[in-house]
N, C-alpha and C positions, 0 to 999 in steps of 0.2 A: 518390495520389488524396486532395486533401481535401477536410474536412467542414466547408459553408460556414453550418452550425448550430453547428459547436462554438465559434467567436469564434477570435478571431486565434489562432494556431497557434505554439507555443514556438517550432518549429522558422525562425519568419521572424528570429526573436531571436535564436536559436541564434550565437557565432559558430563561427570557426575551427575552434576545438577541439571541438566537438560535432559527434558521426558525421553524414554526411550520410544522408536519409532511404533511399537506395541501397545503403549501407555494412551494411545490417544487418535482418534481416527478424522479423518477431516472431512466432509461430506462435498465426495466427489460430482460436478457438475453444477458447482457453485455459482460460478463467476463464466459459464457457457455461454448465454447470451449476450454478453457484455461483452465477452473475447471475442467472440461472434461479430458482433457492429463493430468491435477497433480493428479486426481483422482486415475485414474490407475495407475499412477507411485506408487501412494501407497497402489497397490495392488485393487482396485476397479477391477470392469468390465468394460471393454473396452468401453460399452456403458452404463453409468447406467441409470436407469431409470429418465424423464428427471422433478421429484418432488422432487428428490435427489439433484440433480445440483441446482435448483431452491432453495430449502432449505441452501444448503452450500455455493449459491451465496449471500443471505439473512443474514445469518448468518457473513461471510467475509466482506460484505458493512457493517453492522453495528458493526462490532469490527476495522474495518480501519477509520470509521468517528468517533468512541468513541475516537481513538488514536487523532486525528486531533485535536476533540475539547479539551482534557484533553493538547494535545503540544500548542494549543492555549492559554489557561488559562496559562501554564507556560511560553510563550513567550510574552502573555500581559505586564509583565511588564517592558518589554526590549524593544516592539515594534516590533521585528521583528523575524521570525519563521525560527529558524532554523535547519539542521537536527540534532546535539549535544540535540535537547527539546524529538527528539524521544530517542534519545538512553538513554536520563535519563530516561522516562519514565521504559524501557524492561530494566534497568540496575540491577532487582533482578530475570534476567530469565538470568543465565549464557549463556547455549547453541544460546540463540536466538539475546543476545547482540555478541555471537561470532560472529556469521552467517554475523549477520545486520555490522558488522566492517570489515568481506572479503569479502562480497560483494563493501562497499563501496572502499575499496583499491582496489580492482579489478575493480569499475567503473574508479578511479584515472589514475589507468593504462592505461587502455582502453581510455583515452580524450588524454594521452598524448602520445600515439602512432597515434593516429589521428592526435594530432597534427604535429609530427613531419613528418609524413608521407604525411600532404598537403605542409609543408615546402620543401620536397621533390620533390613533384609534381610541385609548382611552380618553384622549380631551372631549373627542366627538361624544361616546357616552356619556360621559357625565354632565355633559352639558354646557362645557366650558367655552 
């Protein structure tokens, strides 16, 4: 079934080597509750009606696998997929290459207070 609001569709681009849309099913009302709370954050209704969700869940899968397969084609020919393929990609959307680069320093963060914080933990055990 497609959605002829969401604009051309990866998969008309798709070639050979990408699943056909039959090959593979995606389990629909995945990501509901989650588009549900960003919804409202952005002003939606607390509950919106649940062909809305379904439509915006629709829409987000197939602009996140458009991104995948486009990082893909420019990681093929390095071999290997890495997150520097997305931020070339969003690198002529200022706002969203900012975002996409505090989030990632803020994951950086976030591993190396874990880290340090089990190194912690094991001193405590052992006794040190």
């Amino acid at each position: 079934m497609s959605n002829p609001l969401a604009g051309p569709s990866s998969k008309a681009k798709a070639g050979s080597s990408q699943p056909s849309e039959a090959s593979f099913k995606r389990k629909r009302g995945m990501f509901q509750k989650d588009l549900q709370h960003m919804m409202y954050g952005f002003g939606d209704d607390p509950n919106p009606l649940p062909e809305t969700v379904a439509l915006v869940e629709d829409i987000v899968v197939e602009y996140v696998t458009d991104m995948v397969h486009k990082a893909q084609n420019i990681a093929s020919k390095r071999g290997k997929l890495l997150t520097e393929d997305f931020l070339f990609l969003i690198r002529k959307d200022p706002p969203k290459l900012n975002r996409c680069t505090e989030l990632l320093s803020m994951n950086e963060e976030l591993k190396q207070a874990r880290k340090a914080f089990e190194v912690d933990e094991d001193k405590l055990q052992s006794g040190d």
